[in-house]
N, C-alpha and C positions, 0 to 999 in steps of 0.2 A: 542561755544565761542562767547561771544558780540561782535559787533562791537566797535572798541577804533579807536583813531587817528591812529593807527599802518598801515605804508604802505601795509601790508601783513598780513593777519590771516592766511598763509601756513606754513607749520612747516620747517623749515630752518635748512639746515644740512652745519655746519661751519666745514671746510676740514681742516685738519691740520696735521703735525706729516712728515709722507710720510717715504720715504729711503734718504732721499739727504746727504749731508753732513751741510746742513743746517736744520734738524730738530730740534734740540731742542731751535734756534729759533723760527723756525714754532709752534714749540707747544706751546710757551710763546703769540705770536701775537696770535694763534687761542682762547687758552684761555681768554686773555683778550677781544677778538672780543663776546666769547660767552658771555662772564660775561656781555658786555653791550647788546646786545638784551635780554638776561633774565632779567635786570635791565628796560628795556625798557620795557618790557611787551610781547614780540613775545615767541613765540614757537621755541625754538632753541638747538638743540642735538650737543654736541661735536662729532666728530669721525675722530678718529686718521686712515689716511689710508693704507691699506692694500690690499696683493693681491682679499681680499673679497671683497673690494668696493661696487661692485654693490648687493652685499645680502646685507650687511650694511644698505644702504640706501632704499634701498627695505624693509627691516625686519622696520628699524624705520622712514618709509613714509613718506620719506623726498621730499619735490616739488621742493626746492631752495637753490643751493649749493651756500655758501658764502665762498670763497676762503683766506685760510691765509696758502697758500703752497707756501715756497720758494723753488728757485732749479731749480735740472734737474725733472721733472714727475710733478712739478706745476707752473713753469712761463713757459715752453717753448712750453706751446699748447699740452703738452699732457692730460693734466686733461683737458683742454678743449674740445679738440678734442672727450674724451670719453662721457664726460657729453653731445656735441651736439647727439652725436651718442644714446642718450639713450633716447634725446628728453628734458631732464631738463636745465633750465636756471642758470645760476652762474654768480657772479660778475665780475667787471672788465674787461679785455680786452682780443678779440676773439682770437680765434688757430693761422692767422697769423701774427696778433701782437704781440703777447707772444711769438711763433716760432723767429721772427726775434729780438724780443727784446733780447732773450735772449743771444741769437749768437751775441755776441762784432762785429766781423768781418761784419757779414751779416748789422747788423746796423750801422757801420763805414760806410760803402760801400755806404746805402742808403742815407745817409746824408749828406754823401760828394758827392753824383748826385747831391742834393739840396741846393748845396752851403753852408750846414752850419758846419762852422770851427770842424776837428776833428785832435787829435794829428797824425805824420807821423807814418808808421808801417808797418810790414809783420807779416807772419804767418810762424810760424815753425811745421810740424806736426811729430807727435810720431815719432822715429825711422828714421828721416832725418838724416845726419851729416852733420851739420852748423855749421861751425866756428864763433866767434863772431864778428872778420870784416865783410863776409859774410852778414850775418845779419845786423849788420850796414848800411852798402852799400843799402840792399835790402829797409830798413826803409829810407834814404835817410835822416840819424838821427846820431848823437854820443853819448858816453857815458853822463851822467847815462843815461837809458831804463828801461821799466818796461816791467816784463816778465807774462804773467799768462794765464789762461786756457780760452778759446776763449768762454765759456758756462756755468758760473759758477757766485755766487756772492757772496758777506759778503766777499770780499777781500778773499776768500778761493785761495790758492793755489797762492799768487801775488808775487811777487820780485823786489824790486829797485834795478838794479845789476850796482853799481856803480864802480866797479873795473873787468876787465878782468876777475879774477881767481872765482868769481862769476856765471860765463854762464851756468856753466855744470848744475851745482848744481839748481839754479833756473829753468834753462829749465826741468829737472826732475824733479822736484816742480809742475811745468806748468801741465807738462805730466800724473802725477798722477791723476789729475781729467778732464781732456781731451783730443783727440789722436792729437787737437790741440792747441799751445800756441800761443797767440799773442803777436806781440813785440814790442810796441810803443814808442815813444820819450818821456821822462818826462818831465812832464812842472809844472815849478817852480812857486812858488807863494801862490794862498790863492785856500780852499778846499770849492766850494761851493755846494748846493743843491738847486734843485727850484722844486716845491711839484705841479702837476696841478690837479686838481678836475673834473671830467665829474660832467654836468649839466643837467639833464633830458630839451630839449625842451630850451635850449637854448646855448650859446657860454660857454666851460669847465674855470674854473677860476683857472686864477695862484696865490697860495699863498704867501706868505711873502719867500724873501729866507734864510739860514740858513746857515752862514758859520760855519765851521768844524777848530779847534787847536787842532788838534793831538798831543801826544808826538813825538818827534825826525819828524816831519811834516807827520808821516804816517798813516792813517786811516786804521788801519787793523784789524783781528777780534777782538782782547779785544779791542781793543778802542772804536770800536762798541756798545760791549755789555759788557763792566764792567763801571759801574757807578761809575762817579765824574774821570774817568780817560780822557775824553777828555773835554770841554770847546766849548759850544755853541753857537750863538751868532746870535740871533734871535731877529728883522729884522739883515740881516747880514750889516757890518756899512761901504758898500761901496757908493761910489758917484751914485746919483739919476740916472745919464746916466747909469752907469754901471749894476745898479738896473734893469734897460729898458729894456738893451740889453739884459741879459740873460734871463729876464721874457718871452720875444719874444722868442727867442730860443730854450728856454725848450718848451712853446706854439709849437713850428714851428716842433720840434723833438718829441711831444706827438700827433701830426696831421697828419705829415710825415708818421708815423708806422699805424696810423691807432688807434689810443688807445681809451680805454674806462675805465669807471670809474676812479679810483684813480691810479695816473705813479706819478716817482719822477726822475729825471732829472740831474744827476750830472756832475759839472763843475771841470775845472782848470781854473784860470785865473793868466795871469804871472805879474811880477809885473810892465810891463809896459803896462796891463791894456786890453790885446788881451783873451778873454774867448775860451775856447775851451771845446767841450760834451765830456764827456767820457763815457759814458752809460744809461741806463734808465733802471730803476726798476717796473716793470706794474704790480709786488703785492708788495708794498710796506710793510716796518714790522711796525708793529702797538703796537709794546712792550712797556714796560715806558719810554724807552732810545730812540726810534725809533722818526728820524725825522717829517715825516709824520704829526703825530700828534701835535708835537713843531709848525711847521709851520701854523698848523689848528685852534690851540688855540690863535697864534698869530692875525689871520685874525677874532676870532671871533666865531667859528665853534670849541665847547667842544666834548671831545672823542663819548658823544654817538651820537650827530649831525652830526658826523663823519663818523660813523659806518653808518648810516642810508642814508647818502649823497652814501655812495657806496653801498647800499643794493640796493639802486634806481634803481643804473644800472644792475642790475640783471632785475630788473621787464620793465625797456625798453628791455632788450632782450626777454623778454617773448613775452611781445608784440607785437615784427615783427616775434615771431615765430608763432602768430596765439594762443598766450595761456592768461588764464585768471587768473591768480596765487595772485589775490588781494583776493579772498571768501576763506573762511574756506573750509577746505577739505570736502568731502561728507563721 
């Protein structure tokens, strides 16, 4: 193979599929991830994974896993954790950034050490009996709350329970995809995201941010991912301070965790102007609907520029593991 511009002449194995309840997701972000390194000119195999994984990538000699696994078994450090374990480099952000990222709770926790605003809230776990004042009381919150699964994302499994007779039902909602739900205060107002970018060898950049109009104001999975059903609105058209504050914030919450390569950052801000994190996303989806990329196009930075801004951070990870993964394979 010549040498081209190409960051990597190593054959690139883009992760995708998985068991989550987020896969067919995953597999729309992995394919279009693959479709632009093929367009780009690298060497890049799809593969959907499975309990084979490691013959997978063995059989087709793969050096650099580029991550488009959502979920449980791909943001929460365990694909990471195997990939360090095997000695291969992968995009994005390490085992305990992913571990804590994905855990709502665990990252509520660290954020609110670091002073930066997070809604009120407890934890109810599988097979508790919590009454709904209970709960209340424990959140130091009233009604409406938002109920959902402490480890989970793409709004799987969430609940606004704005009426009492509500509780049961949403917390068994919760419960289905975790042994824990988290139960926070809902904060009213406008749906924001702020998209930050790791930079090889220098300070990570926050992109443009992107508020969210949901139907009935809730972002949940079709609004996600059925097109023309929710309304975008990129740069999002709040006042330049308010723009600041959470640009810092997302910054201060993508630095906080420890992240790497591409995280996205999600706000509530109420309408008298007080932002609050609600989570972060450290494999963002890279689908046609998926922010991420709204946000990257806005700043300047087109989908394959994109892909390649986070391939980067694969190849800094190489790096401080002592690997040289820029030459053609032998």
């Amino acid at each position: 193979m010549a040498q081209t511009g190409r960051l990597t002449q190593q054959r690139i194995g883009v992760l995708m599929g998985g068991q989550s309840s987020e896969r067919d997701v995953s597999l729309r972000t992995g394919k279009a991830v693959h479709q632009s390194l093929t367009r780009l000119g690298y060497d890049a195999v799809a593969i959907d994974v499975s309990a084979d994984l490691y013959r997978q990538l063995t059989d087709q000699r793969v050096r650099i896993a580029f991550l488009a696994l959502h979920g449980p078994g791909g943001e929460d450090g365990t694909i990471q954790g195997f990939l360090e374990t095997i000695g291969m480099s992968y995009t994005g952000s390490g085992v305990q950034a992913s571990a804590v990222g994905m855990h709502k709770v665990v990252t509520k926790t660290l954020l609110a050490a670091h002073r930066i605003p997070v809604p009120a809230g407890t934890v109810v776990t599988r097979g508790a009996s919590v009454p709904l004042a209970r709960a209340l009381k424990a959140a130091k919150t009233t009604l409406p709350v938002v109920a959902k699964p402490a480890s989970q994302g793409s709004t799987i499994g969430v609940t606004i329970v704005r009426r009492p007779k509500q509780w049961t039902e949403a917390l068994a909602l919760a419960h289905r995809y975790d042994h824990e739900a988290m139960v926070e205060a809902y904060i009213p107002g406008h749906e924001v995201t702020v998209s930050i970018l790791g930079s090889s060898g220098s300070a990570p950049s926050v992109l443009p941010a992107v508020e969210i109009v949901a139907p009935d104001g809730f972002y949940d999975f079709s609004a996600k991912y059925q097109k023309g059903k929710t309304q975008y609105l990129c740069p999002a058209p709040l006042p330049a301070k308010m723009l600041k504050q959470i640009a810092e914030l997302g910054l201060r919450t993508y630095q906080v965790l420890g992240c790497e390569g591409a995280a996205r950052v999600d706000f509530r801000i109420t309408p008298r102007g007080r932002p609050y994190v609600l989570e972060i996303n450290t494999v963002p989806g890279m689908t046609e609907t998926s922010l991420l990329p709204m946000a990257a196009a806005e700043a300047g930075i087109g989908y394959d520029r994109l892909v390649e801004r986070i391939l980067q951070s694969a190849l800094d990870r190489a790096k401080r593991m002592g690997q040289d993964i820029t030459q053609e394979s032998a």
